[in-house]
Steps between C-alpha positions, in 0.01 A plus 500: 500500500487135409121340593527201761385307197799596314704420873386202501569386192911604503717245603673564891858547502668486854825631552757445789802760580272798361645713749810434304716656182304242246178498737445851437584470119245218490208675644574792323532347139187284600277780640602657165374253274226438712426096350505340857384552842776585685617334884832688575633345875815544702651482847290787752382802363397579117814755367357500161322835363216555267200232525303262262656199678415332800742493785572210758767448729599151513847380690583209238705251751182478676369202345110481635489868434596439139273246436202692680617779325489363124219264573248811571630693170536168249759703271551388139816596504780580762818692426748428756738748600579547819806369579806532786716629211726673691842249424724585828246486717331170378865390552520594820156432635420144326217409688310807397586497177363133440191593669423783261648379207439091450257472798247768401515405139387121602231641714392711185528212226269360745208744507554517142479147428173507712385824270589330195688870408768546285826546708793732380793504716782729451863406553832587459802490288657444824410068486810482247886479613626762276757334275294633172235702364297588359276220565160298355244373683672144462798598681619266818431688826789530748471717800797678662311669763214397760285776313492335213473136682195586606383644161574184328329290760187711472481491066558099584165482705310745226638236241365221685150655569169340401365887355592697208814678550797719367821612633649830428858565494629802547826724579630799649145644537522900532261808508322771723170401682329696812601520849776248425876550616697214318733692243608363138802486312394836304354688801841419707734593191297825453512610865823387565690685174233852580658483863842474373599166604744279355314135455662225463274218262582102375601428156528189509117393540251459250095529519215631311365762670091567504304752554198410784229618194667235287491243721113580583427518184658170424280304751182683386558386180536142613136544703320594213675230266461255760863402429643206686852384556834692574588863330729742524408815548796782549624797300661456156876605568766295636711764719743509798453731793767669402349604103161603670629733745676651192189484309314671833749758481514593159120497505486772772819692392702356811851517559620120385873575660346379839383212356808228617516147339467192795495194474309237730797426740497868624157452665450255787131453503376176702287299228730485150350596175464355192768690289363450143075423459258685303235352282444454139150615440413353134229271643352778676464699179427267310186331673376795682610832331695604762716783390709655782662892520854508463725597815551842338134568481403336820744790652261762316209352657616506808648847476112635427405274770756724770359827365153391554542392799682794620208696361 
């Protein structure tokens, strides 16, 4: 057990959305290395399990409650997750999706201006239009959906901020956490193709798909380097739906017959999607050793990952 000496001394890292997919990766991966005091918060009740972190429930779009909130704790750093990320429903529910997504984040920049921490926001491949990928860090943001309006509005605040900060881009975040019940792309192909049903899945868009340990990983590694500026921070291969469901079933010995080419037209989804993103991640690797798992052995991970948890 660390002294409060040694407690003391470790830098406070506050994290919003920990309730979440990369919230739970987060604490986990920091409780591991065990270099910073840890303030995990989210909406309501703490979902997380295991300890050496401190929990607080916060609602973000509740501006006095962030400040009080941040104010008491005086972070060094804040990752910021949370997020409506949810892309038909931020289309069809604007109002809330602005107040989690661009309102909360000013509210945050705030308290973190005021706490002179280092603020990491993570955001989305989902800011660019589509016509071409992969893309740098330098490439021009164009929105085709309100999710992704509000994403770009929110990394335009963090830019403008008077405090240390970093945005994280990610895409196509997948994985298994506790007592959560959004699916993935691999956990729908698997349970889809055991159950014998034909799927049908788009070839025609492109992303680079990353696992949630990845991602955490890649804004850990920006806290302790005390990076600043824009990254990218996804998996290494450039893949349409279509190739990892094949790559899902081959994996898991799956019956790839039920697996039926689509394109985009055959869906009817209210917010569009970008058809072609994913990141280049040189800069990432380059400045701070970021090295993520290929699709292939993300799948592994997450196939020990199901056994344990069925265990």
């Amino acid at each position: 057990m660390a002294t409060a000496t040694q407690m003391a001394n470790k830098k406070k890292i506050f994290i919003t959305g920990a309730n979440g997919l990369l919230g739970q990766k987060l604490v986990s991966q920091l409780v591991e290395k065990g270099d910073f005091q840890i303030f995990a918060s989210g909406k309501g009740e703490c979902r997380l399990p295991g300890e050496g972190f401190k929990y607080v429930s916060l609602e973000i779009t509740n501006a006095s409650e962030v400040e009080k909130t941040l104010a008491e704790i005086k972070p060094d750093i804040i990752i910021h997750g949370a997020a409506m990320t949810h892309v038909d429903q931020c289309e069809l529910n604007q109002e809330a999706c602005y107040d989690s997504n661009v309102n909360a984040t000013a509210y945050l920049v705030k308290a973190a201006e005021a706490a002179k921490a280092h603020f990491i926001f993570v955001s989305t491949d989902f800011i660019f239009s589509g016509e071409e990928g992969p893309l740098d860090e330098n490439a021009e943001a164009a929105p085709v959906n309100y999710y992704g309006e509000t994403k770009l509005e929110a990394e335009q605040s963090v830019i403008a901020s008077k405090t240390k900060w970093a945005i994280v881009r990610t895409v196509l975040v997948f994985g298994i956490a506790h007592d959560l019940s959004r699916s993935n792309i691999v956990l729908w192909v698997k349970s889809s193709l055991e159950a014998g049903k034909e799927i049908q899945v788009v070839d025609d868009q492109f992303r680079t798909p990353t696992l949630a340990e990845d991602l955490a990983t890649g804004c850990i590694l920006i806290a302790e380097y005390e990076a600043e500026g824009i990254f990218n921070i996804s998996g290494p291969d450039f893949l349409t739906p279509y190739e990892m469901a094949n790559i899902t079933a081959d994996y898991f010995g799956l019956n790839k017959n039920l697996i039926k080419r689509a394109d985009s037209t055959t869906f009817t989804q209210p917010a569009k999607r970008p058809l072609k993103t994913g990141f280049v991640i040189k800069k990432a690797r380059e400045q701070l050793g970021f090295e993520p798992k290929s699709f292939r052995t993300a799948i592994g991970i997450l196939a020990k990952q199901i056994i344990l948890a069925r265990s």
